[in-house]
C-alpha positions in Angstrom: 181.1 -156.7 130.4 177.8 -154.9 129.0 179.5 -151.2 130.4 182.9 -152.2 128.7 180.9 -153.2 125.5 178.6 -150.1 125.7 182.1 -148.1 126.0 183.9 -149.4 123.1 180.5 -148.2 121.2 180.7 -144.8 122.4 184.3 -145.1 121.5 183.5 -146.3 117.7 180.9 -143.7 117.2 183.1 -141.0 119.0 186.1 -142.2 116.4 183.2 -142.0 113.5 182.1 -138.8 114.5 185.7 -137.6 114.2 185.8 -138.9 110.9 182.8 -136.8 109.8 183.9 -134.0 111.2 187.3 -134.1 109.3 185.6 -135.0 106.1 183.3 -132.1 106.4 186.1 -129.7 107.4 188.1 -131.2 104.3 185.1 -130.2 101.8 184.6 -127.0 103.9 187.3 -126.0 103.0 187.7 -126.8 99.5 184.6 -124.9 99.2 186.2 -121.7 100.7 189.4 -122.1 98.4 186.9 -122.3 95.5 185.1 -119.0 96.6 188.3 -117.1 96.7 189.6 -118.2 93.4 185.7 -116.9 92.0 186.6 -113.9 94.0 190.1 -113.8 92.2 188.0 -114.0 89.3 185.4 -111.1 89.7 187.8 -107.9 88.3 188.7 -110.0 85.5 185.1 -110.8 84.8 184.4 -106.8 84.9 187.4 -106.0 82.8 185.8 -108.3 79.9 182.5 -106.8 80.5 183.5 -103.0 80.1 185.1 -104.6 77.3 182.4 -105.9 75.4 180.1 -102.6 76.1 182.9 -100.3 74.8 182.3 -103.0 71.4 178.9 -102.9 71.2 178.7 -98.7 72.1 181.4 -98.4 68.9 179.4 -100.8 66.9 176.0 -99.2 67.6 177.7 -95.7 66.5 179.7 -97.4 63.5 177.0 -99.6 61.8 174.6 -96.4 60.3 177.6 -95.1 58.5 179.2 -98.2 57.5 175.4 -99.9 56.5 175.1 -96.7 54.1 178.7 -96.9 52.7 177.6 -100.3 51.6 174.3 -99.6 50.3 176.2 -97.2 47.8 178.5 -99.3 47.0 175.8 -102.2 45.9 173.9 -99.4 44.0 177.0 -98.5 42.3 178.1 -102.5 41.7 174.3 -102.7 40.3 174.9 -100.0 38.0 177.9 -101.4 36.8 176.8 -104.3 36.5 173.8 -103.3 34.1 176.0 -100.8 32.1 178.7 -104.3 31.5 175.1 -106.6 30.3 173.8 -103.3 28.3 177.5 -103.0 26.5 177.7 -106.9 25.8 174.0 -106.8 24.5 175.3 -104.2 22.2 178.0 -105.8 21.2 176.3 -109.1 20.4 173.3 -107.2 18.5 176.2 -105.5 16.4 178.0 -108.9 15.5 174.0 -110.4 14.7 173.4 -107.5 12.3 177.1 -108.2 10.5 176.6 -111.6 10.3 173.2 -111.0 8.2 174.8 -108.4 6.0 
């Protein structure tokens, strides 16, 4: 009886064994289907990134001109802007002066 009960444990862990094998071969290969799709991935991932350089290149050549484009046009607002306060100062200095006449 101790060799048949010392063969149905070899059996069990044999039978377990087989179990962890086929688990580990499950996530083994879940891992390798994973890996392709990343490699699946990869031009994509280089597609977006030439992308984003030929951005930033155009920016970087782009933002002198357009930065003094819009310095111009806030020194020419500014102007504006003083010449409008100057002509209402007038105006209300002109309505003063009648009022006291």
């Amino acid at each position: 009886m101790n060799n048949e009960s010392s063969y149905s444990d070899v059996l069990t862990k044999i039978e377990n064994l087989e179990k962890n094998v086929n688990r580990i071969e499950s996530k083994l290969d879940m891992l390798l289907d994973k890996f392709e799709i990343l490699n699946d991935l990869k031009p994509q991932c280089k597609k977006m990134s030439d992308h984003i350089d030929f951005v930033e290149n155009v920016y970087d050549t782009v933002k002198s001109p357009m930065y003094y484009i819009l310095d111009k046009i806030t020194q020419i607002k500014n102007i504006t802007n003083g010449t409008m306060e100057n002509m209402e100062n007038m105006e209300n200095i002109d309505t003063n002066k009648l009022l006291e006449q």
